[in-house]
Backbone bond lengths (Angstrom), bond angles and torsions (degrees), N, CA, C in turn:
res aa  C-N    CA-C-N  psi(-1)  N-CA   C-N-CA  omega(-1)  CA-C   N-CA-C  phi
1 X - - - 1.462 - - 1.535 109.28 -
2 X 1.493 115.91 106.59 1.248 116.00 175.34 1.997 111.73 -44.04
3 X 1.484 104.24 148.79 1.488 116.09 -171.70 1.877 98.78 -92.30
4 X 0.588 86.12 12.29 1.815 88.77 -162.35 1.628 126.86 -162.70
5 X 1.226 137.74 99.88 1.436 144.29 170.80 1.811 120.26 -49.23
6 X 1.037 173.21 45.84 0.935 144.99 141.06 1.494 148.36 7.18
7 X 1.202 148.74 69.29 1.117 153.08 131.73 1.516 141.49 -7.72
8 X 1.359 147.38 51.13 1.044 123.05 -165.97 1.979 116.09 -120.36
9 X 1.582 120.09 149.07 1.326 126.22 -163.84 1.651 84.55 -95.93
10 X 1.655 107.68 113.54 1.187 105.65 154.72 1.425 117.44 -106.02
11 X 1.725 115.80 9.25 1.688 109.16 177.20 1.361 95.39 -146.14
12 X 1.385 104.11 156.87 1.615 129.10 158.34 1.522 95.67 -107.09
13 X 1.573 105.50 153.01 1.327 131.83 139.52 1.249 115.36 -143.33
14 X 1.292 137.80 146.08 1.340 152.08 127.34 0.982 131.39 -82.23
15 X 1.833 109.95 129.33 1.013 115.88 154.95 1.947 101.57 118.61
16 X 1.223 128.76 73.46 1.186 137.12 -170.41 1.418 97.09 148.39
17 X 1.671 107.76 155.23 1.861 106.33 173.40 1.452 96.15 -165.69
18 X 1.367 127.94 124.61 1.374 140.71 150.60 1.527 96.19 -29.51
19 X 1.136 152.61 30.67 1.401 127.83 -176.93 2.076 95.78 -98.64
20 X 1.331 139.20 48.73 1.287 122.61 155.45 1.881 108.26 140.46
21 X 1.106 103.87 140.99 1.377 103.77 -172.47 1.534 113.29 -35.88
22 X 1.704 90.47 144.99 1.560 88.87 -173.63 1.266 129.39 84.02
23 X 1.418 127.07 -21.61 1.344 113.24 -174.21 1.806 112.81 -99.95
24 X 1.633 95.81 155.75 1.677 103.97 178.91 1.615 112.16 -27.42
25 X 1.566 113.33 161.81 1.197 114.29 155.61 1.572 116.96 -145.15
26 X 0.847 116.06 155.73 1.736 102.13 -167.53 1.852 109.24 -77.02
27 X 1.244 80.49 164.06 1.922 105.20 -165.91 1.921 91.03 -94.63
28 X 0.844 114.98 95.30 1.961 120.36 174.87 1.294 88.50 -69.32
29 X 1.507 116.91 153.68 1.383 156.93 154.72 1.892 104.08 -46.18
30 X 1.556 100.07 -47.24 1.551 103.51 163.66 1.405 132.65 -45.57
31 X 1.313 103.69 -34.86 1.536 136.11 -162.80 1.550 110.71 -86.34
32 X 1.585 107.38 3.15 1.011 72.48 171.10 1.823 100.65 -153.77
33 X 1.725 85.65 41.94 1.679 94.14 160.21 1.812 109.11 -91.59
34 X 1.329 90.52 157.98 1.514 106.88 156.98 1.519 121.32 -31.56
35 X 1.381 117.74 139.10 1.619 112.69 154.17 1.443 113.55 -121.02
36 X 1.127 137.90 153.48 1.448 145.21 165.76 1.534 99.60 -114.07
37 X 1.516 96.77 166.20 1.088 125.18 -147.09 1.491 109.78 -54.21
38 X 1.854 101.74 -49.04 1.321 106.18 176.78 1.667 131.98 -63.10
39 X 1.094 119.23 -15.47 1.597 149.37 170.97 1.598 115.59 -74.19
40 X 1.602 106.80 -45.01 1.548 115.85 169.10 1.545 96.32 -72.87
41 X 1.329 158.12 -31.36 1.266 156.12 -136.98 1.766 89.94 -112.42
42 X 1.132 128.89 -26.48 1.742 138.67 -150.70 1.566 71.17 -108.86
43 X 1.043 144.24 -61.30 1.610 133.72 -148.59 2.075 95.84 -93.71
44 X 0.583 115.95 -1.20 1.570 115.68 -174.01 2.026 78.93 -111.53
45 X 1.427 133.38 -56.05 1.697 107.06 -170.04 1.638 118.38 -80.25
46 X 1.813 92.59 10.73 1.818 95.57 179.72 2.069 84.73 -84.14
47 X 1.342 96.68 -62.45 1.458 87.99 176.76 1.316 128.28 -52.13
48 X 0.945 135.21 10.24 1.514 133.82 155.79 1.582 104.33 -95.84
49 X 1.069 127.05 -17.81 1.632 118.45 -166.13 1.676 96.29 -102.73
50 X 1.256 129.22 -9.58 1.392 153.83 -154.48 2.182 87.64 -106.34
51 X 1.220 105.27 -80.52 1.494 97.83 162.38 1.341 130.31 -51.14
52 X 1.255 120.99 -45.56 1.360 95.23 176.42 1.490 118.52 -77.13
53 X 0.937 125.37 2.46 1.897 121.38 -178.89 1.606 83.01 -80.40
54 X 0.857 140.32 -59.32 1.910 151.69 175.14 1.096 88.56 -30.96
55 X 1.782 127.12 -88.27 1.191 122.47 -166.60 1.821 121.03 -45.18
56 X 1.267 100.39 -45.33 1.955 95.49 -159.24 2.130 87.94 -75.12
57 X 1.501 129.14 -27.41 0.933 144.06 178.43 2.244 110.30 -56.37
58 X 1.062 110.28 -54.36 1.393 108.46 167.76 1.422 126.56 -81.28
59 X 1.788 100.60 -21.24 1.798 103.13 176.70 1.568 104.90 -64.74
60 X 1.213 118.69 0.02 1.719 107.62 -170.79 1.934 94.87 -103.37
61 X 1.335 115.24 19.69 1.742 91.58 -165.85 1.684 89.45 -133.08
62 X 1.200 125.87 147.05 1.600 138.61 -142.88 1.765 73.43 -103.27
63 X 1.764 82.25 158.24 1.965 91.61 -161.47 1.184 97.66 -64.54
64 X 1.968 121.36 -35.53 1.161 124.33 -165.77 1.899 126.60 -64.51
65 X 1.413 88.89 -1.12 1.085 108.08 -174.26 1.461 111.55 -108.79
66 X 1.421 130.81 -18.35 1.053 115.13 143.98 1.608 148.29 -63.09
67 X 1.222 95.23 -13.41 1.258 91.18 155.71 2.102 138.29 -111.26
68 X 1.459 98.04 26.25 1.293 121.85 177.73 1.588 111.96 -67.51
69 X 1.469 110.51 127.03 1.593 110.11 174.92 1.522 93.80 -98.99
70 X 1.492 131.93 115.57 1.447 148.83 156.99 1.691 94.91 -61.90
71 X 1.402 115.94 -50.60 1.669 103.71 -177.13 1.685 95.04 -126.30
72 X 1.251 117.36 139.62 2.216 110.91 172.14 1.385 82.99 -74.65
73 X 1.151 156.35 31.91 1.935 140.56 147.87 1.373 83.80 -98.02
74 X 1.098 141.14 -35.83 1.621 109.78 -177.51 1.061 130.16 -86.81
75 X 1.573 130.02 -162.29 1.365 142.24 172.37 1.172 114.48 -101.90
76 X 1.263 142.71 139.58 1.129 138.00 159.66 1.526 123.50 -64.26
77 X 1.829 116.89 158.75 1.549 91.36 -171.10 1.470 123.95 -80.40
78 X 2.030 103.17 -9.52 1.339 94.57 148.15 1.310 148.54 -53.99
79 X 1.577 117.55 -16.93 1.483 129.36 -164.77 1.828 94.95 -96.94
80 X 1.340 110.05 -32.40 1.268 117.30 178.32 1.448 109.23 -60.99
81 X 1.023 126.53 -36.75 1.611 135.05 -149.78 1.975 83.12 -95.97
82 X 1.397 108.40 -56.09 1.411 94.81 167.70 1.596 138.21 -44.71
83 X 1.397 96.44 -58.75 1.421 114.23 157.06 1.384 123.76 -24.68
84 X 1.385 115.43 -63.02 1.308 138.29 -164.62 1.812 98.36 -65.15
85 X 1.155 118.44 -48.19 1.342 128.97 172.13 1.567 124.90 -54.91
86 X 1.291 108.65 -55.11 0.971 139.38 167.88 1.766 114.73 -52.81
87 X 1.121 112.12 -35.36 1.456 105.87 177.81 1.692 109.89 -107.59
88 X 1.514 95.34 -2.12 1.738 90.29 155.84 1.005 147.21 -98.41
89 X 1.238 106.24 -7.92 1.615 145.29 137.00 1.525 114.45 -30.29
90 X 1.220 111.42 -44.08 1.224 137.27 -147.52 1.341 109.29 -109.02
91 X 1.838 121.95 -24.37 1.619 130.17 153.15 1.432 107.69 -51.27
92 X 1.539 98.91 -62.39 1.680 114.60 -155.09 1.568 87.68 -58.54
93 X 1.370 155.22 -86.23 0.912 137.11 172.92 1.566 155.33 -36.17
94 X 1.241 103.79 27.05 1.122 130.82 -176.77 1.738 98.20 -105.44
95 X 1.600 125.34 -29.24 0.953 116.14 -157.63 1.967 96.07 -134.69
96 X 1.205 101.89 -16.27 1.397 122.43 179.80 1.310 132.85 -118.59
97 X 1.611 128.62 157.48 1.600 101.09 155.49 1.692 108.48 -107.29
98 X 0.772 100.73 -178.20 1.664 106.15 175.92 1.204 124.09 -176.74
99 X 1.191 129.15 152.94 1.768 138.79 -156.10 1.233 99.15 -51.98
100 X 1.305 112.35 169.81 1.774 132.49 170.29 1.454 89.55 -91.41
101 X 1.573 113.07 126.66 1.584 104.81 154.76 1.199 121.36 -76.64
102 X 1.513 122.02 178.28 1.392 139.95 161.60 0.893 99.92 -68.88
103 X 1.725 120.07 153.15 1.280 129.66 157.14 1.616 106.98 -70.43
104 X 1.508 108.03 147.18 1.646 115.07 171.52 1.025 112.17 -123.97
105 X 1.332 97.60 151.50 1.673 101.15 166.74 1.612 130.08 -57.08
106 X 1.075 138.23 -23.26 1.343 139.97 173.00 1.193 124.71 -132.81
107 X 1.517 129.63 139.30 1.570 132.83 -157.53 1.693 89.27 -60.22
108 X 1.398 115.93 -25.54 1.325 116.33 -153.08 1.842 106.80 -90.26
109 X 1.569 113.49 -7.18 1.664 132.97 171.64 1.447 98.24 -89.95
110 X 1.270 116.63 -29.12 1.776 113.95 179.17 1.209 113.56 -74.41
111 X 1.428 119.21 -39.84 2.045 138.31 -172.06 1.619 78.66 -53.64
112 X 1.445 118.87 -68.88 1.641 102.21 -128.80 1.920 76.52 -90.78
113 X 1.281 149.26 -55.31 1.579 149.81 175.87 1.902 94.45 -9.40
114 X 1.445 112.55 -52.50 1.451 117.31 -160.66 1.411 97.04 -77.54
115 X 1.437 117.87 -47.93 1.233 114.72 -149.63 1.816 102.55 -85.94
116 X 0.892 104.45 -43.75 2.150 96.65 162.28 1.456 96.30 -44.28
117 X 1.547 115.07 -67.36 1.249 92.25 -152.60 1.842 115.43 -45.21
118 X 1.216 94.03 -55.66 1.554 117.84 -172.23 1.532 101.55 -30.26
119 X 1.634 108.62 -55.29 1.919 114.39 179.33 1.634 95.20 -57.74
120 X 1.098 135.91 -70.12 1.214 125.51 -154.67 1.814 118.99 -53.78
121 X 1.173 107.06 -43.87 1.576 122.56 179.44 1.465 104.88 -57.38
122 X 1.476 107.59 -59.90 1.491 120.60 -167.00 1.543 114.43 -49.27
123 X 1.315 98.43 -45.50 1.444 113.45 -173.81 1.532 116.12 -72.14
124 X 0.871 111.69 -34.52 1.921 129.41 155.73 1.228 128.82 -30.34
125 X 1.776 106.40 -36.40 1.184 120.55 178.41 1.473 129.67 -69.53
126 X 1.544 113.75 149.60 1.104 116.23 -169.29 1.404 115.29 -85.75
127 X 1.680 117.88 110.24 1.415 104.87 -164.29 1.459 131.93 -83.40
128 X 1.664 96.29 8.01 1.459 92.37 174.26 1.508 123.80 -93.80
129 X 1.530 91.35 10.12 1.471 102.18 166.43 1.344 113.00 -112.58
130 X 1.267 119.22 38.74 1.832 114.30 -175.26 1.399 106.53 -84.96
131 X 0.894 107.51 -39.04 1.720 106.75 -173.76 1.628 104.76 -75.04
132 X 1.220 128.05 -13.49 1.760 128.37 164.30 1.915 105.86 -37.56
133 X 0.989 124.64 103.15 1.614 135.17 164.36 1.494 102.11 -70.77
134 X 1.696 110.65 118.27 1.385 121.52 168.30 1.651 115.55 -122.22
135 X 1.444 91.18 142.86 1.477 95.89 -163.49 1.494 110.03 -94.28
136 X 1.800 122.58 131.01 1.755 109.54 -168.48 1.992 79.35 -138.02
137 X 1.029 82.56 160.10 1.609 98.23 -167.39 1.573 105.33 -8.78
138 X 1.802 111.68 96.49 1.015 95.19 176.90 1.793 143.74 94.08
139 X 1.395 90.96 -51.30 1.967 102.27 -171.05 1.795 94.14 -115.65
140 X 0.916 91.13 124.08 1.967 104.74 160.92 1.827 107.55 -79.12
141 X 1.562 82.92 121.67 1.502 111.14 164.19 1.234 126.02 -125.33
142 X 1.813 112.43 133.54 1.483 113.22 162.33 1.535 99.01 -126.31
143 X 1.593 105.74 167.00 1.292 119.67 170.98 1.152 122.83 -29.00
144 X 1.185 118.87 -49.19 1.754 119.41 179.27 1.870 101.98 -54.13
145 X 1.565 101.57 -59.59 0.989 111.80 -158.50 1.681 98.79 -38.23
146 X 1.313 110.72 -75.72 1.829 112.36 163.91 1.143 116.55 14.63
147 X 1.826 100.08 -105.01 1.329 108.44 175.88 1.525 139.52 -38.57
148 X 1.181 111.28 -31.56 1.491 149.50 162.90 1.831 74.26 -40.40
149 X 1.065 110.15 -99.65 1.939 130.90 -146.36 1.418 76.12 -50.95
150 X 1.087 139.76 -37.62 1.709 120.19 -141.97 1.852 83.30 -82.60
151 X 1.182 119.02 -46.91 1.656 114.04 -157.20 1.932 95.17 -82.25
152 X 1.023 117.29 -54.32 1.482 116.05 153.69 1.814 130.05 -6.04
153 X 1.563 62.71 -96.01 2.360 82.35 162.76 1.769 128.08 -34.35
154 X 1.411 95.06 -55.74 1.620 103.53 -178.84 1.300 125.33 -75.23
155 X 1.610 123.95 -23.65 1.335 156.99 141.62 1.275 113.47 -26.28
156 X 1.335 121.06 -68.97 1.819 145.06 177.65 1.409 102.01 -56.54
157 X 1.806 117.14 -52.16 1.297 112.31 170.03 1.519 130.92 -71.04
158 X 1.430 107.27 -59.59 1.507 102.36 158.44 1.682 112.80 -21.72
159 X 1.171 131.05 -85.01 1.563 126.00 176.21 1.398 124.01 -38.25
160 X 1.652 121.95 -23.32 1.496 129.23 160.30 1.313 103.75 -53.66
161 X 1.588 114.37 -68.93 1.496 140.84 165.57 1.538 108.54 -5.37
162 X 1.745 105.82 -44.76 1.790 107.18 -149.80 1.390 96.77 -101.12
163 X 1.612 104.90 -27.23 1.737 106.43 -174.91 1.248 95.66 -64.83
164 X 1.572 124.31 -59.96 1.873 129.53 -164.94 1.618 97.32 -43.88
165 X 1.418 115.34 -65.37 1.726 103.19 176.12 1.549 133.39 -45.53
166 X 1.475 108.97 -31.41 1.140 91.96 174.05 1.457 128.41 -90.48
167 X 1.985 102.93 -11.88 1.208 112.35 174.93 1.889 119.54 -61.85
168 X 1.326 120.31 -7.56 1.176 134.98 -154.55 1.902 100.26 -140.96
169 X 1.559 109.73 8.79 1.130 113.67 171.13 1.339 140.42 25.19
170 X 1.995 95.71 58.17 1.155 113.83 -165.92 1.540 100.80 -100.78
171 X 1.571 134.82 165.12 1.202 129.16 153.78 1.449 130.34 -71.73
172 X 1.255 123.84 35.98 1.308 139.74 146.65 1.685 132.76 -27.98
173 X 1.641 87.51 -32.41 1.390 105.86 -175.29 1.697 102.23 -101.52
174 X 1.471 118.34 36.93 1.392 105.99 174.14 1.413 124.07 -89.00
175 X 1.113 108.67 -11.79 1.398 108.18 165.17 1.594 118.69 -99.62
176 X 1.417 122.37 24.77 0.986 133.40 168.96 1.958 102.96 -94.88
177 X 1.936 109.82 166.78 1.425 95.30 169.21 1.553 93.18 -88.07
178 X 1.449 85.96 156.77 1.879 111.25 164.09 0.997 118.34 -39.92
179 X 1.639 126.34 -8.73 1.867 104.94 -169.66 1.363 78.76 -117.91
180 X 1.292 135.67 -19.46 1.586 119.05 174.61 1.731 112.90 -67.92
181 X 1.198 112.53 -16.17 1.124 115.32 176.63 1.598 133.00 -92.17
182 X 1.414 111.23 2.00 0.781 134.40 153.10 1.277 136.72 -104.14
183 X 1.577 109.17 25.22 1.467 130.55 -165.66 1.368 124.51 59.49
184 X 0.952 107.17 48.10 1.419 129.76 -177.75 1.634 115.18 -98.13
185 X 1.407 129.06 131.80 1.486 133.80 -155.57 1.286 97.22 -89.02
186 X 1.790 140.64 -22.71 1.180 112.75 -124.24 1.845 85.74 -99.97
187 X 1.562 114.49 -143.90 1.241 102.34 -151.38 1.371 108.51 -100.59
188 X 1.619 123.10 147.17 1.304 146.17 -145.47 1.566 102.83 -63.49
189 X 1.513 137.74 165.51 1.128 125.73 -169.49 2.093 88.05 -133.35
190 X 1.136 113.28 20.24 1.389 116.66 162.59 1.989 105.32 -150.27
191 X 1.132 103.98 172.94 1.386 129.30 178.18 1.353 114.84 -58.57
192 X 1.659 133.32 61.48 1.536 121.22 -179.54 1.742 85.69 -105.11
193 X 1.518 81.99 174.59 1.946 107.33 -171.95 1.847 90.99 -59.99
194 X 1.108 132.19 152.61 1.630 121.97 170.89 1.355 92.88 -84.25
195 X 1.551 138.88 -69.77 1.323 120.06 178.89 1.780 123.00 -32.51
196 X 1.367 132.82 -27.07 1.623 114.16 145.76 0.842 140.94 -80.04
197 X 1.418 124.97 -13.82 1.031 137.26 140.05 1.540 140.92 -28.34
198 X 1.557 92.19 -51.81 1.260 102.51 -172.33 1.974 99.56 -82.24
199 X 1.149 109.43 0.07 1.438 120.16 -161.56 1.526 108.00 -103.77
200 X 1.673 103.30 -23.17 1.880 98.80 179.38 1.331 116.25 -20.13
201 X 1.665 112.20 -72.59 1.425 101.41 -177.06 0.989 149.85 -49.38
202 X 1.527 114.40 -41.22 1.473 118.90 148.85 0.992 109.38 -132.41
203 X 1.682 94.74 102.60 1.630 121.28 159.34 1.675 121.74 -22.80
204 X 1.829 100.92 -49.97 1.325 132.86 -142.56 1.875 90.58 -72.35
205 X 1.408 129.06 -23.17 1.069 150.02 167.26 1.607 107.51 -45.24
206 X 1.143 125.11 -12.28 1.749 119.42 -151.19 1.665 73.06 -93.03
207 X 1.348 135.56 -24.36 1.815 121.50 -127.14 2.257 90.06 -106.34
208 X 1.473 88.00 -35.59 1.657 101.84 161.00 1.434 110.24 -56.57
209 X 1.091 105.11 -66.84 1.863 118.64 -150.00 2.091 106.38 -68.79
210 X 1.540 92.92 -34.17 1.606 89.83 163.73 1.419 110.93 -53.77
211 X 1.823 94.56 148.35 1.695 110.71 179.83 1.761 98.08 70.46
212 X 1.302 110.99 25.31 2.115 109.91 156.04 1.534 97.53 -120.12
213 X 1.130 98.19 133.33 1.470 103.00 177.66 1.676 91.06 -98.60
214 X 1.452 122.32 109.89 1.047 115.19 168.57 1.835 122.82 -99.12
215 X 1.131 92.84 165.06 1.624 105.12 -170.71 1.709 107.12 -130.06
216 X 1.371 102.08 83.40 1.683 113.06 173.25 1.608 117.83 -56.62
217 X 0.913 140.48 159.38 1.186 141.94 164.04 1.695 114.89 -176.44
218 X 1.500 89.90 149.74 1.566 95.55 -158.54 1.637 109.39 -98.82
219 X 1.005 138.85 111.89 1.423 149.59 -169.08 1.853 100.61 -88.65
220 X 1.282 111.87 119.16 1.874 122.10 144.72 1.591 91.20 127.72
């Protein structure tokens, strides 16, 4: 267990902010190298390890409880789970077209409906054109950028996910440790992103910190 966190800003951007559905996000310098094959395959099994913390994370909360407003300014974690779908839908087309789905019966038949699709299309692509920047209302996108939002996006929600449970003081948080569950900072007792992590307290921090390309590193 590293003794020490590191932090460092190796980018600026202006002009885009995670602050609320829908809005711009910046185009990183990262974003807009090449990927090969093996790198697209590493970012498609982060997104599987990214869903299932989601999945084993909502199987603990009673249906009736997905649709509970803790505050009417929020979303419910049904609308979230929609949401979450809904704006991945909404990557792949940035760079693709792709069918209209069926409507399903559960936000939770839409997660995985989007997310095949999303693997199958993505992977299709021609990677010697990944680093090509395309312009959709406005915001420049490349492939990275995508995947980027897809592991990003679900991350930000998942932690919506954990606040709604505890706001409604469910045991949601059982596979968390005990002092995190009592609002406690120190370190997580499952697999979240460390940059949300480090953000529990103020969430409101994600809408600043977009457009830093940060560079974590573990010190000791």
């Amino acid at each position: 267990m590293p003794s020490r966190i590191e932090i460092h800003v190796v980018e600026r951007c202006a002009g885009g902010a995670a602050s609320g559905s829908g809005s711009r996000v910046a185009l990183l310098k990262a974003d807009v190298l090449p990927i090969d094959r093996d790198e697209l395959e590493e970012y498609f099994r982060r997104m599987n390890y990214s869903r299932k913390d989601l999945l084993e994370l909502v199987s603990t909360v009673p249906d009736d409880i997905l649709s509970f407003h803790p505050d009417r300014r929020q979303r419910t974690i049904r609308e979230i789970l929609q949401h979450i779908a809904g704006a991945e839908q909404w990557y792949v087309t940035r760079l693709l077209k792709i069918p209209r789905f069926p409507p399903q019966k559960t936000p939770l038949q839409r997660l995985q409906l989007v997310r095949d699709t999303a693997y199958a299309y993505l992977s299709q692509q021609n990677l010697q054109l990944s680093a090509r920047v395309v312009e959709k209302a406005g915001e420049s996108w490349t492939l990275r950028k995508v995947l980027r939002r897809f592991l990003e996006h679900e991350r930000e929600h998942i932690l919506e996910i954990e606040w709604c449970c505890h706001d409604v003081n469910l045991s949601a948080f059982s596979q968390l440790d005990a002092t995190r569950c009592e609002g406690s900072r120190t370190s997580p007792g499952r697999s979240i992103s460390l940059l949300s992590y480090l953000l529990q307290a103020k969430p409101f921090l994600l809408s600043a910190l977009d457009g830093l390309n940060l560079r974590i590193s573990a010190v000791g």
